[in-house]
LORO-200668 format. One record per atom (N, C-alpha, C): residue number from 1; atom name; x, y, z. Coordinates in steps of 0.05 Angstrom, whole numbers. Layout:
seq atom x y z
NUM CA X Y Z
...
***
This chain:
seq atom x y z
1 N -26 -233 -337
1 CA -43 -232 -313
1 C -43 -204 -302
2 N -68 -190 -294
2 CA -72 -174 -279
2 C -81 -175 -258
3 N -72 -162 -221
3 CA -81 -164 -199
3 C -92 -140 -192
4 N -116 -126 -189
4 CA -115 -107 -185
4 C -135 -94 -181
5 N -143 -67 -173
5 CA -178 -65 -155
5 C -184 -58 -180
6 N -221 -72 -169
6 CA -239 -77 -189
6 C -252 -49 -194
7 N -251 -47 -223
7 CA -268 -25 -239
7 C -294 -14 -228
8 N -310 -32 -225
8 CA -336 -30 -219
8 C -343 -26 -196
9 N -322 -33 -178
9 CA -334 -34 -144
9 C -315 8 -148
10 N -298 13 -160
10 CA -281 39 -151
10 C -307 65 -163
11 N -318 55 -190
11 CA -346 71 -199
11 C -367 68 -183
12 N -374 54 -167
12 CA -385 42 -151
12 C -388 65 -119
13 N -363 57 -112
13 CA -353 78 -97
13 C -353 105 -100
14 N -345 122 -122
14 CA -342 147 -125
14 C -376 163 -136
15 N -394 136 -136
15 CA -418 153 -140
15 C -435 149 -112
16 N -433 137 -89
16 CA -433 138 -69
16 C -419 163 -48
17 N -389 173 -55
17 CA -378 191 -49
17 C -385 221 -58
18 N -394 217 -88
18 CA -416 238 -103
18 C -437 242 -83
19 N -447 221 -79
19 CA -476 227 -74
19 C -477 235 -43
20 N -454 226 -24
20 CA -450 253 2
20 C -441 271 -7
21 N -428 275 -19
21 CA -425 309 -26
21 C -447 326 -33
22 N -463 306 -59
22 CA -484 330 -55
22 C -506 328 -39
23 N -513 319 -22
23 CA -531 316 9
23 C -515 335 32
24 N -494 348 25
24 CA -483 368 41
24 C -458 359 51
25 N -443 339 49
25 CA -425 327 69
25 C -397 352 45
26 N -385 348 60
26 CA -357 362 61
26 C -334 360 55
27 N -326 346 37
27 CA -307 326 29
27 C -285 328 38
28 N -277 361 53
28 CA -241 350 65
28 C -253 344 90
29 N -273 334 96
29 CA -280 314 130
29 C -292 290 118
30 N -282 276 83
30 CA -293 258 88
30 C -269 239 88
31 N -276 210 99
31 CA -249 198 87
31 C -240 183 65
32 N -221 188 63
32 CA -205 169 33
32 C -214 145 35
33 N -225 135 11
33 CA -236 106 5
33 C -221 91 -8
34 N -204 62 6
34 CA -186 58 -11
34 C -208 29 -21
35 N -194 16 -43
35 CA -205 -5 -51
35 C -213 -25 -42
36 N -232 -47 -32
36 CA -240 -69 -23
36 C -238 -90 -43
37 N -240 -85 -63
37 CA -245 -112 -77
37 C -225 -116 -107
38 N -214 -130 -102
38 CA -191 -141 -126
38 C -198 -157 -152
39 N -192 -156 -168
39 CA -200 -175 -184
39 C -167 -186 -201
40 N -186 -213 -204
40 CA -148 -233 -219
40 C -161 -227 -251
41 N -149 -232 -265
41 CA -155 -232 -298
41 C -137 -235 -311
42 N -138 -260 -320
42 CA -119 -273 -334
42 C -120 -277 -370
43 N -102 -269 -385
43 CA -110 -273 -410
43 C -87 -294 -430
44 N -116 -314 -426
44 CA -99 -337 -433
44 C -89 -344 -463
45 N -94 -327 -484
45 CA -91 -328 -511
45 C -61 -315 -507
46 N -50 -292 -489
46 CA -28 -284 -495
46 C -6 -303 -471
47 N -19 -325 -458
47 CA -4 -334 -444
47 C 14 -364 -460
48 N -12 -367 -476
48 CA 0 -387 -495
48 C 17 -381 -524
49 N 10 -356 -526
49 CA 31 -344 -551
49 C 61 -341 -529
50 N 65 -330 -509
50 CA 82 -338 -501
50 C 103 -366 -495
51 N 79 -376 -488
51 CA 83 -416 -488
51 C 88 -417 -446
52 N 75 -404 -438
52 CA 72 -412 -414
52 C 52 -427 -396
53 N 46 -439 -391
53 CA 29 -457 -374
53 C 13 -450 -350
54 N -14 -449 -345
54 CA -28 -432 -329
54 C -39 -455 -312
55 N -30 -461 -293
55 CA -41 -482 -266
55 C -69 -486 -269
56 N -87 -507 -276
56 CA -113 -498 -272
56 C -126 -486 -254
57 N -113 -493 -214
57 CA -126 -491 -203
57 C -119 -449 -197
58 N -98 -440 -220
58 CA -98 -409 -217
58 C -120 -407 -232
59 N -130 -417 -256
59 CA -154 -407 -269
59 C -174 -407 -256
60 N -187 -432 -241
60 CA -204 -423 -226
60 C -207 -408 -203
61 N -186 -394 -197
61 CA -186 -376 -181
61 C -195 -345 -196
62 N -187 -350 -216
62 CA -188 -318 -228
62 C -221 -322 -233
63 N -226 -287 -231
63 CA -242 -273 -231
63 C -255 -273 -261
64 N -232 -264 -285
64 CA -243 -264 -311
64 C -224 -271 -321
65 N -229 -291 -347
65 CA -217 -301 -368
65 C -214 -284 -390
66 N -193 -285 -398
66 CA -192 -274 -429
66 C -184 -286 -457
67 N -194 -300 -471
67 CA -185 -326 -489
67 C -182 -308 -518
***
């Protein structure tokens, strides 16, 4: 299992942060963007080579499957 900020929302972000910079903004007045959005991802092929048991109701919580 991985918990951890999402890929897409952080590229997401830094082409946003790109794109005040080059409209003139100033980057040591801009502020640090930390992450908003997490993602769960669970990969259940190596959970069962282990032999561990995954709660259903954690699967449907996660974000992405990995079989």
């Amino acid at each position: 299992m991985s918990y951890g900020a999402s890929q897409a929302d952080a590229y997401r972000r830094a082409g946003n942060y790109a794109g005040r910079i080059l409209k003139g903004a100033t980057p040591a007045n801009m502020p640090v963007e930390l992450a908003t959005k997490v993602d769960l991802v669970i990969n259940i092929a190596t959970a069962k080579a282990l032999g561990l048991n995954i709660p259903a109701n954690l699967l449907t919580l996660a974000d992405e499957l990995i079989e």
